[in-house]
C-alpha positions as CSV (number, residue, x, y, z in Angstrom):
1,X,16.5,-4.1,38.0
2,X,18.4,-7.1,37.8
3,X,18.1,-7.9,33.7
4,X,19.6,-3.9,33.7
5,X,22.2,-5.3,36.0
6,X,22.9,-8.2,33.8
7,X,22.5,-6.5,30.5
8,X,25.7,-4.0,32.4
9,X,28.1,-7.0,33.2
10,X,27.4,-8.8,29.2
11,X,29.4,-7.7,26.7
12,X,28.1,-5.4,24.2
13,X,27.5,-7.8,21.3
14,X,25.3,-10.3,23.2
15,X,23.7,-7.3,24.5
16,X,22.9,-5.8,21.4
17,X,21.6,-9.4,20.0
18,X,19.1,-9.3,23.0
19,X,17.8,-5.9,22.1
20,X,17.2,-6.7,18.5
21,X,15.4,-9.6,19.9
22,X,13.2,-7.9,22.2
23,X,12.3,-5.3,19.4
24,X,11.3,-8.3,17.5
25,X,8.9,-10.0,19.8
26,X,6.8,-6.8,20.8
27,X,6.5,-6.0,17.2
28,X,5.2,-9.6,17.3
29,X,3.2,-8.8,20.1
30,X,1.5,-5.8,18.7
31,X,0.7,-7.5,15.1
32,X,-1.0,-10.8,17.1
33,X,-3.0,-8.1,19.2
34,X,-4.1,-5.5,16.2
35,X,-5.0,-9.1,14.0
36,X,-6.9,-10.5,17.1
37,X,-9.0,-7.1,17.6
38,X,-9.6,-6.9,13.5
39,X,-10.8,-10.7,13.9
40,X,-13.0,-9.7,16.9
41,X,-14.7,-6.3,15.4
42,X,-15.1,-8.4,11.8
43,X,-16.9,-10.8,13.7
44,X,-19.3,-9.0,15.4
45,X,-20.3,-7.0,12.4
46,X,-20.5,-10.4,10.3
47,X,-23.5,-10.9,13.0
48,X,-25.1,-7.7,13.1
């Protein structure tokens, strides 16, 4: 509630910037957790 608050009062540039930012970092998110769960299941079968 209050980041939509703050993300009202900013103007619309830094906003913007903050978004782009935050579309960056999950994507980052996502590729660390599909690598991770490749490394895991290559792993396992390396064993088996």
């Amino acid at each position: 509630v209050f980041l939509s608050r703050g993300l009202q009062i900013e103007k619309t540039s830094k906003v913007t910037n903050i978004q782009y930012i935050q579309v960056i970092l999950c994507s980052l998110k996502r590729l660390t957790l599909t690598l991770e769960k490749y490394a895991r299941v290559s792993v396992v079968k390396n064993y088996c």
